[in-house]
ChimeraX commands (.cxc) that place a marker at each C-alpha (Angstrom):
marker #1 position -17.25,-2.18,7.82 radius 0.5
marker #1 position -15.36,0.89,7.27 radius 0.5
marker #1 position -13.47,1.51,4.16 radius 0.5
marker #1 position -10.67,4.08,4.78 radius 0.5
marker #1 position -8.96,5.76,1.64 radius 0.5
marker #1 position -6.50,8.66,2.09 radius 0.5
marker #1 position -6.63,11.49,-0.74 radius 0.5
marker #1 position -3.64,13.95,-1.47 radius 0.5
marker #1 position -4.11,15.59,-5.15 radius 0.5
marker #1 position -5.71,12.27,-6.30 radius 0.5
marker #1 position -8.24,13.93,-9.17 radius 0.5
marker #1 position -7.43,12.30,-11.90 radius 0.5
marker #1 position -7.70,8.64,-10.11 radius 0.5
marker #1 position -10.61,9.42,-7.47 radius 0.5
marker #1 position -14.02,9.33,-9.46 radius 0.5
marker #1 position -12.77,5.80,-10.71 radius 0.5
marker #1 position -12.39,4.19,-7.48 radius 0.5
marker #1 position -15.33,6.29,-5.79 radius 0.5
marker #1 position -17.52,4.64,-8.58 radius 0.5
marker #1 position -16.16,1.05,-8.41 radius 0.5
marker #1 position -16.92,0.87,-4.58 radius 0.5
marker #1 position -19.91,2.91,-5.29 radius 0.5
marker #1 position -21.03,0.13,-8.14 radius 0.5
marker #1 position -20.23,-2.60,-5.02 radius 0.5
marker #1 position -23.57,-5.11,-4.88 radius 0.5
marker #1 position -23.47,-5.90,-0.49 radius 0.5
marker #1 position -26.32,-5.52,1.23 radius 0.5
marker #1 position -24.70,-5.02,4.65 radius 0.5
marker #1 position -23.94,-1.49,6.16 radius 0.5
marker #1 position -20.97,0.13,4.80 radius 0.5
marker #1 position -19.16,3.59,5.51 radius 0.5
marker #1 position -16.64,5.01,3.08 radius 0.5
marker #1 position -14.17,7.63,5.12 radius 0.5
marker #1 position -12.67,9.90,2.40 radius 0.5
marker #1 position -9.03,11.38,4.13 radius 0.5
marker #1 position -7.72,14.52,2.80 radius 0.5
marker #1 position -4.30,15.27,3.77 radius 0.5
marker #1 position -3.22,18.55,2.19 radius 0.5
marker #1 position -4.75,18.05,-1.30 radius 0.5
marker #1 position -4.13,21.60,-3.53 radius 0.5
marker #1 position -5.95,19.53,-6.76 radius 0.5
marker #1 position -10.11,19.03,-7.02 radius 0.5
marker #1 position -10.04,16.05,-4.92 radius 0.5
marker #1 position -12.30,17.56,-2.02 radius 0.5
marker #1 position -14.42,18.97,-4.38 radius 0.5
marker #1 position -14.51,15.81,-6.47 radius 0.5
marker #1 position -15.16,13.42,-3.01 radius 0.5
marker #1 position -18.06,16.47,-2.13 radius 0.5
marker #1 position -20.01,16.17,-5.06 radius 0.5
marker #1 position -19.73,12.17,-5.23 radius 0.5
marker #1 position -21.18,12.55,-1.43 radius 0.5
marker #1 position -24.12,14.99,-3.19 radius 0.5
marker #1 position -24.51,12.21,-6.16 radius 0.5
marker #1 position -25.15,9.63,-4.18 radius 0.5
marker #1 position -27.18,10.25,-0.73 radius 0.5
marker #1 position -27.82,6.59,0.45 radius 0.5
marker #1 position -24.20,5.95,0.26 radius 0.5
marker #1 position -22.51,6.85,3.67 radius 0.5
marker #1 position -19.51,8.58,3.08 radius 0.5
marker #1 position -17.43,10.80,5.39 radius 0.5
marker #1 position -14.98,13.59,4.83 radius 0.5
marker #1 position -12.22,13.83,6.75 radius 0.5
marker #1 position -9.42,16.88,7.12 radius 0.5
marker #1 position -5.85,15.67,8.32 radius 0.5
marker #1 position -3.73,18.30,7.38 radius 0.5
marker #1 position -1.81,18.76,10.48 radius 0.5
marker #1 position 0.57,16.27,9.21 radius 0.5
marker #1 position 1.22,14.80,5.58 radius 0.5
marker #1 position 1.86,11.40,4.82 radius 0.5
marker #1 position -0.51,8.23,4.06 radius 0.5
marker #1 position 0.44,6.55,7.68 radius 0.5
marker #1 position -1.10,9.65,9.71 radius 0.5
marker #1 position -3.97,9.83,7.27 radius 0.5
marker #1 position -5.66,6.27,7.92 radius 0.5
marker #1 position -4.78,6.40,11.46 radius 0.5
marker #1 position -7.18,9.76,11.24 radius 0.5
marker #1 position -9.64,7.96,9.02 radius 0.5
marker #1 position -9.80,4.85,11.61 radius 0.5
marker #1 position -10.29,7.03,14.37 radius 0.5
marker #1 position -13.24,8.77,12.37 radius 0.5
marker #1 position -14.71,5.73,11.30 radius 0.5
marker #1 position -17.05,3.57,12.97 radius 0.5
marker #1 position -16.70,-0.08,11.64 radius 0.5
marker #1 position -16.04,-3.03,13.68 radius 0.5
marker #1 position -14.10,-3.60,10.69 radius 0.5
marker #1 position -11.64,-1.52,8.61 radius 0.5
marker #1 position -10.74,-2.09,5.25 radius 0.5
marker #1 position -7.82,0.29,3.75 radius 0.5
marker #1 position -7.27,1.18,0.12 radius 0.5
marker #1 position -5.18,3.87,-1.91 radius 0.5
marker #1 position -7.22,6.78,-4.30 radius 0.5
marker #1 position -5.38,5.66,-7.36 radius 0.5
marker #1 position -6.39,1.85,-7.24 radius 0.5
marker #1 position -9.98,0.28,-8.37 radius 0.5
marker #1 position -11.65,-2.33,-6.55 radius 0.5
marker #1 position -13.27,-4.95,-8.51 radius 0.5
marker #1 position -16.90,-6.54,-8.18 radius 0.5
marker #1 position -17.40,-8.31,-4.99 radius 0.5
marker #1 position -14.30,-7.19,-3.47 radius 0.5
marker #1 position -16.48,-5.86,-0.37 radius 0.5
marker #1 position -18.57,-8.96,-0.22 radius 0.5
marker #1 position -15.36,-11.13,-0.16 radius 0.5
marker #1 position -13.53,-9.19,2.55 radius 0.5
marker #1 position -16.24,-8.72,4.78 radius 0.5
marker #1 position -16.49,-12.60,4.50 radius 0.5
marker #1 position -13.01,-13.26,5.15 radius 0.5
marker #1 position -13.07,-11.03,8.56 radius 0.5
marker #1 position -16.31,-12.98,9.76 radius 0.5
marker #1 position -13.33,-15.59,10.80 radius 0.5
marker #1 position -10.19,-14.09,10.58 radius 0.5
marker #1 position -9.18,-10.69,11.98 radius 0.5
marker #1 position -6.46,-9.75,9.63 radius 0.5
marker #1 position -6.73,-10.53,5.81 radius 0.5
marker #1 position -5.61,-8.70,2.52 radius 0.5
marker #1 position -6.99,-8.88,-0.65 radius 0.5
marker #1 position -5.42,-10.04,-4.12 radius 0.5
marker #1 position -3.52,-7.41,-6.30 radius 0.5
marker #1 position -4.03,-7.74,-9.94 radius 0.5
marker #1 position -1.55,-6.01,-11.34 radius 0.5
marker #1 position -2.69,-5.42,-15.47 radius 0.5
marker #1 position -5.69,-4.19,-15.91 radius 0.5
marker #1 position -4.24,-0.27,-15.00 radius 0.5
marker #1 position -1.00,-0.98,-16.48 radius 0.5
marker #1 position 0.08,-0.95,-20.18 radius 0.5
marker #1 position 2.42,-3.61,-20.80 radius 0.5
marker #1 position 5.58,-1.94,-20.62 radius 0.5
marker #1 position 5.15,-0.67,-17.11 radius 0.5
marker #1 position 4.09,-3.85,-15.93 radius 0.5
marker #1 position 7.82,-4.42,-16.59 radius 0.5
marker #1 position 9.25,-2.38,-14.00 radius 0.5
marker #1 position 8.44,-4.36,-11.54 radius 0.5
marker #1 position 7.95,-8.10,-10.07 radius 0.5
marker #1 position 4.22,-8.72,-9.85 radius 0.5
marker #1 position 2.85,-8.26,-6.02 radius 0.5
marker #1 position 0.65,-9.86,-4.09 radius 0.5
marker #1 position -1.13,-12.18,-7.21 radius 0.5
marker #1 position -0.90,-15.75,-5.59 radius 0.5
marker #1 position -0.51,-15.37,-2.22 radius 0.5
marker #1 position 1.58,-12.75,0.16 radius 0.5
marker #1 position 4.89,-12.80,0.07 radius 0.5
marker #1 position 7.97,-11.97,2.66 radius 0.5
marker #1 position 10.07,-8.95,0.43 radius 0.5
marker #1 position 12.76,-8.47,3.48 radius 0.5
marker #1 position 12.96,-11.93,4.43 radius 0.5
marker #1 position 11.19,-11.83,7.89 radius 0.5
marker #1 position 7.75,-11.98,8.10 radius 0.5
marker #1 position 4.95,-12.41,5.19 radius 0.5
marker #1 position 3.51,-8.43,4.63 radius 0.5
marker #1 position 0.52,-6.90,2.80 radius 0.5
marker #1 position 0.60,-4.34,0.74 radius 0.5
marker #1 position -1.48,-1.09,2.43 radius 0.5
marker #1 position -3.74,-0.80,-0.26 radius 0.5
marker #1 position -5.26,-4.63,0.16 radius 0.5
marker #1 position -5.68,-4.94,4.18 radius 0.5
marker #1 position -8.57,-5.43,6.00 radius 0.5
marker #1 position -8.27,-5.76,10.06 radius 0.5
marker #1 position -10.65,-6.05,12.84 radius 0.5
marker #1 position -10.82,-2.73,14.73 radius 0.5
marker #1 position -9.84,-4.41,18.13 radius 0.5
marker #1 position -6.34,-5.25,16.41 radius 0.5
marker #1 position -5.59,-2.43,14.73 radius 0.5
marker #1 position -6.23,-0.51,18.06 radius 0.5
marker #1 position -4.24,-2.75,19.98 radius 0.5
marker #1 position -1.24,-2.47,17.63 radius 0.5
marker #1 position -1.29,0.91,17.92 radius 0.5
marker #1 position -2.55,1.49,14.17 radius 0.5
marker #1 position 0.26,2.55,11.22 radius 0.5
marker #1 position 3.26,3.92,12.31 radius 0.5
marker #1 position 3.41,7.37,10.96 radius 0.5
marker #1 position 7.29,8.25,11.45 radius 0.5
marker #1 position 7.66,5.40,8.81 radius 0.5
marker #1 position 7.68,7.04,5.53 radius 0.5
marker #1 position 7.40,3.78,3.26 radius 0.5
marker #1 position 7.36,0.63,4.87 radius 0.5
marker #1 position 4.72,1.70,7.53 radius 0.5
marker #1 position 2.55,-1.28,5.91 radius 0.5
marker #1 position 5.03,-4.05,6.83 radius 0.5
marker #1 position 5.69,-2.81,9.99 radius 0.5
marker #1 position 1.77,-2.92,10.97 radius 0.5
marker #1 position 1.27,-6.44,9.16 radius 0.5
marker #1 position 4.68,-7.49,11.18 radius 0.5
marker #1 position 3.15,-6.26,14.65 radius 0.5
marker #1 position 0.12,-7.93,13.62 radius 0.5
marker #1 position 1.79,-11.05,13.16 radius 0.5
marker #1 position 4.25,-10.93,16.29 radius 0.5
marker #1 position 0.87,-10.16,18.31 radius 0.5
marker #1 position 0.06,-13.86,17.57 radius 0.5
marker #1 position -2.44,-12.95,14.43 radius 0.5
marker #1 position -1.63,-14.52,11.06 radius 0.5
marker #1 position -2.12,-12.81,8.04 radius 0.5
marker #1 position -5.20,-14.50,5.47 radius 0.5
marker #1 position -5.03,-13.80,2.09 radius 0.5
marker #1 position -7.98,-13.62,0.26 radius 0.5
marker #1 position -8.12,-14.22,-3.48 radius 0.5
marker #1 position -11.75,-13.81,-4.58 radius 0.5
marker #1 position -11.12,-9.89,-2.75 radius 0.5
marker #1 position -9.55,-8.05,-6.08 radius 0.5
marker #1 position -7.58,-4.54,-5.79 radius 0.5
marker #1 position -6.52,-3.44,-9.69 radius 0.5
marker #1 position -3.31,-1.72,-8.39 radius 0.5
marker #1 position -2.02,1.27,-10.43 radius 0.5
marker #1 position 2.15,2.07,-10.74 radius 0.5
marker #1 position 3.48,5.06,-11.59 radius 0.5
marker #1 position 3.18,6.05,-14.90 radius 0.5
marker #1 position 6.54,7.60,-16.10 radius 0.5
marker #1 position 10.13,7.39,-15.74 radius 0.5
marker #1 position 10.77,9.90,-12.90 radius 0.5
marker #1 position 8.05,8.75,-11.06 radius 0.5
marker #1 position 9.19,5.27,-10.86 radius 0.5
marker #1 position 12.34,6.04,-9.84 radius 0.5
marker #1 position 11.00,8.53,-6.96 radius 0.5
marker #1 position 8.76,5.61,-5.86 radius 0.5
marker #1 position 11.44,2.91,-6.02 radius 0.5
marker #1 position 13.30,5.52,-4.40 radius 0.5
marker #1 position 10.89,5.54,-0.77 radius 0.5
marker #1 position 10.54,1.68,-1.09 radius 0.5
marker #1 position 14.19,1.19,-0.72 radius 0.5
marker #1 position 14.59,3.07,2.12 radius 0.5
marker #1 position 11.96,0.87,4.01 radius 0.5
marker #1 position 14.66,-2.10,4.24 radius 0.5
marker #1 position 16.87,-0.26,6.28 radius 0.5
marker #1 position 14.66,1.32,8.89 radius 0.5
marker #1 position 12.83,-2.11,9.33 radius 0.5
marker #1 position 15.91,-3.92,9.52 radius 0.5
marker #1 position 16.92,-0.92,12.96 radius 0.5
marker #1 position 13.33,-2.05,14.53 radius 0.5
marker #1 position 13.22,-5.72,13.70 radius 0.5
marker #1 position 17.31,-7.39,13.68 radius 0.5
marker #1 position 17.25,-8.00,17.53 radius 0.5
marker #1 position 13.84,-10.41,17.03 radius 0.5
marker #1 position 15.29,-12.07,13.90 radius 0.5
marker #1 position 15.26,-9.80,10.51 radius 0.5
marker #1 position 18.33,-10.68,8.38 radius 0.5
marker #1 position 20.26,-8.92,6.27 radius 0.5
marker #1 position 21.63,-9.63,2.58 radius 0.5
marker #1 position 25.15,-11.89,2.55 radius 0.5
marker #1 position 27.75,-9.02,1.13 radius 0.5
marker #1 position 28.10,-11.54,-1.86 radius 0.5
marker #1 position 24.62,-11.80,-2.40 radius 0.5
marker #1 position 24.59,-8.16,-1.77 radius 0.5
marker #1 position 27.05,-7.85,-4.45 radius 0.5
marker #1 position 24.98,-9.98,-7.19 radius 0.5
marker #1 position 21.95,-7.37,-6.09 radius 0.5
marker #1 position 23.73,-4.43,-7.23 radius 0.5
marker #1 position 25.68,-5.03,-10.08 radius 0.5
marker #1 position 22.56,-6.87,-11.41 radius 0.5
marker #1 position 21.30,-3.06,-11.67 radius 0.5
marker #1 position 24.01,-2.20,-13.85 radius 0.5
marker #1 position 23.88,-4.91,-16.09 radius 0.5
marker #1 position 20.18,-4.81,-16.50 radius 0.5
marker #1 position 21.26,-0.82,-17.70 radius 0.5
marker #1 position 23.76,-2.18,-20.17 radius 0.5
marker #1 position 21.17,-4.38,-21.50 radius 0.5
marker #1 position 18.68,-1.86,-22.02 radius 0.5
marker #1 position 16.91,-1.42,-25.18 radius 0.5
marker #1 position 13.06,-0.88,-24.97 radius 0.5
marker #1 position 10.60,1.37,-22.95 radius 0.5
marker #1 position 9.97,-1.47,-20.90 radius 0.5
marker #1 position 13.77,-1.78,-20.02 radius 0.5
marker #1 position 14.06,1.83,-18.86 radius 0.5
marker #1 position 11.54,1.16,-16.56 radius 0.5
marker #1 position 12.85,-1.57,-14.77 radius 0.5
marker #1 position 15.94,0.09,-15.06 radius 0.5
marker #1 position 14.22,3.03,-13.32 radius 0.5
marker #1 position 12.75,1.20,-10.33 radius 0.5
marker #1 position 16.44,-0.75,-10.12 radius 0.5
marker #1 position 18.26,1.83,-9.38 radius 0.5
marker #1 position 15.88,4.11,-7.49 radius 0.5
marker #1 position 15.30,1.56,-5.01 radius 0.5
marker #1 position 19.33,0.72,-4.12 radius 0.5
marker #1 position 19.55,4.17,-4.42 radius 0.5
marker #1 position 16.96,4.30,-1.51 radius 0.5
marker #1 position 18.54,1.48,0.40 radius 0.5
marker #1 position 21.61,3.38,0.60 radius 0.5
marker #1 position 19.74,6.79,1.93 radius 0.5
marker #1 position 18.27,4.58,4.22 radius 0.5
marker #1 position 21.56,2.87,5.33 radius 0.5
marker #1 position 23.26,6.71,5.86 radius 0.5
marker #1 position 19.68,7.87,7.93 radius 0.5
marker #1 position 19.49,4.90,9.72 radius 0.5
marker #1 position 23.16,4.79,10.88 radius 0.5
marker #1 position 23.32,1.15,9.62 radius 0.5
marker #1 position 24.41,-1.51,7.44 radius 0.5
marker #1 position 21.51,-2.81,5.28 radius 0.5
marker #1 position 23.54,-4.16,1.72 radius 0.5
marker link #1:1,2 radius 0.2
marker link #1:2,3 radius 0.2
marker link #1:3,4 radius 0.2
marker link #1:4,5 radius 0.2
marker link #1:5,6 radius 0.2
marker link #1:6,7 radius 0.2
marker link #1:7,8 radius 0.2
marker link #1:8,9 radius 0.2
marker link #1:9,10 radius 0.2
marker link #1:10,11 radius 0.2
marker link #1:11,12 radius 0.2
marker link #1:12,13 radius 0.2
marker link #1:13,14 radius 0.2
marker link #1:14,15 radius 0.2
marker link #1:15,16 radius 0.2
marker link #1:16,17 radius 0.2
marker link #1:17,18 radius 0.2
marker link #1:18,19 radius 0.2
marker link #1:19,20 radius 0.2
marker link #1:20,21 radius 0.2
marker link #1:21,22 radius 0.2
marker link #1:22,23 radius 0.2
marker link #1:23,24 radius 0.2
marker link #1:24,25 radius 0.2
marker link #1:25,26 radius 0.2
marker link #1:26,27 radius 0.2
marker link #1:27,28 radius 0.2
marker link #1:28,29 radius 0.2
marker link #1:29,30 radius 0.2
marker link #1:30,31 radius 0.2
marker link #1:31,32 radius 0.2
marker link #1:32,33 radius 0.2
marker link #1:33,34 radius 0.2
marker link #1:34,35 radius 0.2
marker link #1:35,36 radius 0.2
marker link #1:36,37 radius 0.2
marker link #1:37,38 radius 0.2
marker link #1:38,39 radius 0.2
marker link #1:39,40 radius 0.2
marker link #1:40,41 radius 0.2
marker link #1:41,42 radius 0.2
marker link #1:42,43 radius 0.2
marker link #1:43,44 radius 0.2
marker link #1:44,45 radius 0.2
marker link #1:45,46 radius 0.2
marker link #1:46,47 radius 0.2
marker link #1:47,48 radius 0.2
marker link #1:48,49 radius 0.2
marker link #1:49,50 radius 0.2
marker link #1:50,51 radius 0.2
marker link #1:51,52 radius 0.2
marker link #1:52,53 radius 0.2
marker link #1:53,54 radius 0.2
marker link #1:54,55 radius 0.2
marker link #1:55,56 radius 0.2
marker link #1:56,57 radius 0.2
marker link #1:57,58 radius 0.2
marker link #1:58,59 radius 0.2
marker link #1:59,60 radius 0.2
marker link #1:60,61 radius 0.2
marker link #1:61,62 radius 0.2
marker link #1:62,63 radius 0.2
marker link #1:63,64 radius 0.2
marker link #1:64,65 radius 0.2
marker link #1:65,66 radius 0.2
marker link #1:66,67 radius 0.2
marker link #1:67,68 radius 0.2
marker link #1:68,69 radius 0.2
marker link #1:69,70 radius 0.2
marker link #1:70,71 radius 0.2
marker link #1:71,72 radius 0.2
marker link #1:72,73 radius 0.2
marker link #1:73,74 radius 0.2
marker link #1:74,75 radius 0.2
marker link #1:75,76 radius 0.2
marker link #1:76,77 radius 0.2
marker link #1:77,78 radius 0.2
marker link #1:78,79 radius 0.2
marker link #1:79,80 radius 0.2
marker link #1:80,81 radius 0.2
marker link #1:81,82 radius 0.2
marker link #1:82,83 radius 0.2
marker link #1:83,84 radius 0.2
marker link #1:84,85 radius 0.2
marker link #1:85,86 radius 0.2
marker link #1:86,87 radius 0.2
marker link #1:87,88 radius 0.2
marker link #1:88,89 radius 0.2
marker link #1:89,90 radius 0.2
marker link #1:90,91 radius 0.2
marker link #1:91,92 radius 0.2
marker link #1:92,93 radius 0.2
marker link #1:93,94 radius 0.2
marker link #1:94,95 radius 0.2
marker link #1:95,96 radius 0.2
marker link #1:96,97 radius 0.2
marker link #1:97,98 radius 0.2
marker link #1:98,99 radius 0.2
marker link #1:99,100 radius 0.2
marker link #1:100,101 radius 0.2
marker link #1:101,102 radius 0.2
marker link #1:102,103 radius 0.2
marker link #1:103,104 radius 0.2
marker link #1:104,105 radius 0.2
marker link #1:105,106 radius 0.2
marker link #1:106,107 radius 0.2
marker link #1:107,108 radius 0.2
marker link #1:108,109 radius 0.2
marker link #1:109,110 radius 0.2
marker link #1:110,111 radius 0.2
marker link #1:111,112 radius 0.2
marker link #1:112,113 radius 0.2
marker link #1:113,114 radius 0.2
marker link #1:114,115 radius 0.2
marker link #1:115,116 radius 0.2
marker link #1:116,117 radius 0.2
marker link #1:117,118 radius 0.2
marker link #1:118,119 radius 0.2
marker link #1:119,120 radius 0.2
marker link #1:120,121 radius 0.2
marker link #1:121,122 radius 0.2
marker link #1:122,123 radius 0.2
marker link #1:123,124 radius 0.2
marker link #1:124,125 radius 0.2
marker link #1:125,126 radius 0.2
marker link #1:126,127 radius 0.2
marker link #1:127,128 radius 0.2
marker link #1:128,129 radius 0.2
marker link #1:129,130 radius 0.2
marker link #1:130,131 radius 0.2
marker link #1:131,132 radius 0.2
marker link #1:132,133 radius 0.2
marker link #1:133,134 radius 0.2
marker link #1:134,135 radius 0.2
marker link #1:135,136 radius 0.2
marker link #1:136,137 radius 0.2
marker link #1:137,138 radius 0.2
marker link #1:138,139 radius 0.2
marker link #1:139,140 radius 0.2
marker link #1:140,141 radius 0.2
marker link #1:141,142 radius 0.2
marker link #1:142,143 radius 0.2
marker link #1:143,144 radius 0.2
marker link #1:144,145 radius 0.2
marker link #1:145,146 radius 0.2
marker link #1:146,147 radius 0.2
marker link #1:147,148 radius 0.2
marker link #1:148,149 radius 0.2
marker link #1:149,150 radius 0.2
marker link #1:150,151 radius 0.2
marker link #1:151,152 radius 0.2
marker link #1:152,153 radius 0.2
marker link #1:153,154 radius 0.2
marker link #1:154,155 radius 0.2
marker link #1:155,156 radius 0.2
marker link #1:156,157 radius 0.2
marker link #1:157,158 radius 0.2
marker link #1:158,159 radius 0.2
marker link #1:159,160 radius 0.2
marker link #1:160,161 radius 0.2
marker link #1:161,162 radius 0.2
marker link #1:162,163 radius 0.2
marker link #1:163,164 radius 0.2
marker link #1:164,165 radius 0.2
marker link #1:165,166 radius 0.2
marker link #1:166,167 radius 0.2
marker link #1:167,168 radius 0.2
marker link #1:168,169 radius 0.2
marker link #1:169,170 radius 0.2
marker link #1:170,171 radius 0.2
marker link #1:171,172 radius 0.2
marker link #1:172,173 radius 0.2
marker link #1:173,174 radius 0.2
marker link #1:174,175 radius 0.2
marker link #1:175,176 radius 0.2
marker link #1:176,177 radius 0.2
marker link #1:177,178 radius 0.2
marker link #1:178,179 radius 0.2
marker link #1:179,180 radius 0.2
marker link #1:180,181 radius 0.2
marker link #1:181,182 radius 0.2
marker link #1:182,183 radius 0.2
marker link #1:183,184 radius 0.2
marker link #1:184,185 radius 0.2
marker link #1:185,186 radius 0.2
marker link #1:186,187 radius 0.2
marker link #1:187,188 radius 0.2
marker link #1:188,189 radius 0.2
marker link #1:189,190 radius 0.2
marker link #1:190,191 radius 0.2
marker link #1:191,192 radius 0.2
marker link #1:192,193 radius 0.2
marker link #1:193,194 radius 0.2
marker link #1:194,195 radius 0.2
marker link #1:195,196 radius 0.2
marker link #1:196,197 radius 0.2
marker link #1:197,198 radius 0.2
marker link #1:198,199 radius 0.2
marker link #1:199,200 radius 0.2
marker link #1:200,201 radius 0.2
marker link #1:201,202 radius 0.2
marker link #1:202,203 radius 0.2
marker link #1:203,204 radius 0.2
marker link #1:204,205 radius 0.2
marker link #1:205,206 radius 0.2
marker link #1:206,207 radius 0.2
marker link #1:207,208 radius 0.2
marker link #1:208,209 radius 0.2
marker link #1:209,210 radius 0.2
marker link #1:210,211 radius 0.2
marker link #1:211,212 radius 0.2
marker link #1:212,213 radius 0.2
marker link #1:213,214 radius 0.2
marker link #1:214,215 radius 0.2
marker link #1:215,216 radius 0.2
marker link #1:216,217 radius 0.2
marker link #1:217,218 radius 0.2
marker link #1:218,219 radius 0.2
marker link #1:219,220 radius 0.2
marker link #1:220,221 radius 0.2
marker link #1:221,222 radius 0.2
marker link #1:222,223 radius 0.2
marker link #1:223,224 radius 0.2
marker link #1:224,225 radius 0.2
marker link #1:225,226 radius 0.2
marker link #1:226,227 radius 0.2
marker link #1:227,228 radius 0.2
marker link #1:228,229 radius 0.2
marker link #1:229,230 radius 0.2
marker link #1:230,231 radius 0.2
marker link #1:231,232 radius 0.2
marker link #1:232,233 radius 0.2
marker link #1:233,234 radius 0.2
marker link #1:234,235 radius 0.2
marker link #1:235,236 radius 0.2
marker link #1:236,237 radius 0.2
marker link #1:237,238 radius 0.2
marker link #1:238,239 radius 0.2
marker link #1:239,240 radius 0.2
marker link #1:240,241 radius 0.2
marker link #1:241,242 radius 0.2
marker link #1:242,243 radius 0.2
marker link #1:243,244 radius 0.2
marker link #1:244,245 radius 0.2
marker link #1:245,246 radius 0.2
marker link #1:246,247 radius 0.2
marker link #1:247,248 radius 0.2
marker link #1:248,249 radius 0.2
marker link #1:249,250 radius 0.2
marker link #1:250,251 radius 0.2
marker link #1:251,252 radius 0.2
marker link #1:252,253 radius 0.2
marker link #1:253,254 radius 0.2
marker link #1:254,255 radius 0.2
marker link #1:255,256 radius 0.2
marker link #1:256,257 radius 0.2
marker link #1:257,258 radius 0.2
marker link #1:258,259 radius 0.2
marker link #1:259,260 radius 0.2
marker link #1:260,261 radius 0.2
marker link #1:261,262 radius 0.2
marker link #1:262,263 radius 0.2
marker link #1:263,264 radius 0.2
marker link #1:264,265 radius 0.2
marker link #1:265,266 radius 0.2
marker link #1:266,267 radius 0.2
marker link #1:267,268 radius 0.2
marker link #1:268,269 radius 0.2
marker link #1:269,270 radius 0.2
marker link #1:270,271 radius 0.2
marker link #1:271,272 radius 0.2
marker link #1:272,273 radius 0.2
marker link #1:273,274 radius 0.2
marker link #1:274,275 radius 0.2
marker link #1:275,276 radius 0.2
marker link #1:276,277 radius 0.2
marker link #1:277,278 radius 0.2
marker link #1:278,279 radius 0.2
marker link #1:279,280 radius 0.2
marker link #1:280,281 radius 0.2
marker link #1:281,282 radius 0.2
marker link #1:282,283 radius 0.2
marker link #1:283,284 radius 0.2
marker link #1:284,285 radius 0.2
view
């Protein structure tokens, strides 16, 4: 297997998830491909000297700096790699133990699985609030169409990820639905595989939930361009309605940390729905 994990100005996250894959007990052959894509932090230096630390562990380096963003970074690190598997995870998120074991054993049947995301062990209680939980019990279908897997948890036989043509990198946020959708529309379902743990790390203050919230609302609209003709549906304008002006009262109702940070991802993702709507040159309520 191949495990492929972009890096841009990840320091403060990196040595933790270099040392939980590093700490992984499977005895088959591994790779870890390490993606830079413009990093102006210590990450390259901090990936080098993990490399120096630990010899037996086969680790690659990879530049991608011709173009940013996380989509053309894995599709550099899969074509660098050289797994007849590839497993994809994000620099700020920490495997658990046996998280390699259990994916490799999931892809021994299936060619496209994702892992579970346990959402609480990086995450304070309060920020655990700004959000519904992902990906804890099964996969779910956010937009209504097909089921889709977070980026951070997927795990796909090279063959398919090839033949899909790999992430779509003109997709800012959203690129992972639209490869688990092409997946899926190829005629492979999606496996989810619980005993496969990612701890999955959100943003840690106000501004940066609202930036993130921000990207993930404009995914809806640019999936719904692609995907309406084959059967993506959009929001009633009633229920549409309901969405929004649940945002406001949610504001008026405000009172606690934890509130301001729901608040935060509320508003930054309709605010991103509606920059997607105006770039997208349609109607996505």
């Amino acid at each position: 297997m191949s495990v492929v994990i972009p890096v841009r100005n990840a320091a403060r996250y990196l040595p933790d998830a270099l040392e939980a894959l590093a700490s992984q007990k499977f005895a088959a052959d591994w790779e870890l491909v390490l993606v830079d894509n413009g990093s102006s932090d210590s990450s390259v230096a901090i990936a080098l000297n993990f490399k120096n630390q630990l010899p037996a562990l086969n680790i690659k380096m990879v530049h991608a700096y011709d173009k940013p963003g996380q989509a053309h970074a894995l599709n550099a690190g899969a074509a660098a790699s050289s797994g007849r598997s590839l497993l994809f995870l994000d620099a700020d998120d920490v495997v658990a133990p046996g998280y390699l074991a259990a994916m490799a054993t999931a892809l021994e049947e299936a060619p496209f699985v994702c892992s579970r995301l346990d959402n609480e062990t990086l995450n304070p209680g309060w920020l655990r609030m700004s959000r519904p939980p992902t990906q804890v019990d099964g996969v779910g279908a956010p937009f209504g169409f097909l089921p889709s897997a977070a980026g951070c948890s997927v795990g796909v036989w090279r063959s398919i990820f090839e033949e899909v043509g790999g992430f779509d990198s003109t997709i800012l946020l959203g690129n992972d639905v639209d490869f688990s959708w092409r997946v899926q529309l190829a005629g492979l379902p999606l496996q989810f595989v619980p005993e496969a743990v990612v701890h999955y790390r959100f943003r840690e203050n106000l501004r940066q939930i609202f930036a993130q919230a921000r990207t993930y609302g404009t995914a809806g609209p640019t999936l719904y361009k692609r995907y309406r003709a084959i059967g993506m549906t959009r929001r009633s304008w009633r229920i549409a309605l309901r969405f929004h002006a649940g945002a406001l009262l949610r504001l008026a109702r405000a009172r606690s940390m934890a509130d301001l940070a729901e608040c935060a991802f509320l508003f930054g993702f309709r605010l991103g729905i509606v920059q997607g709507c105006y770039k997208n040159r349609v109607l996505y309520p």
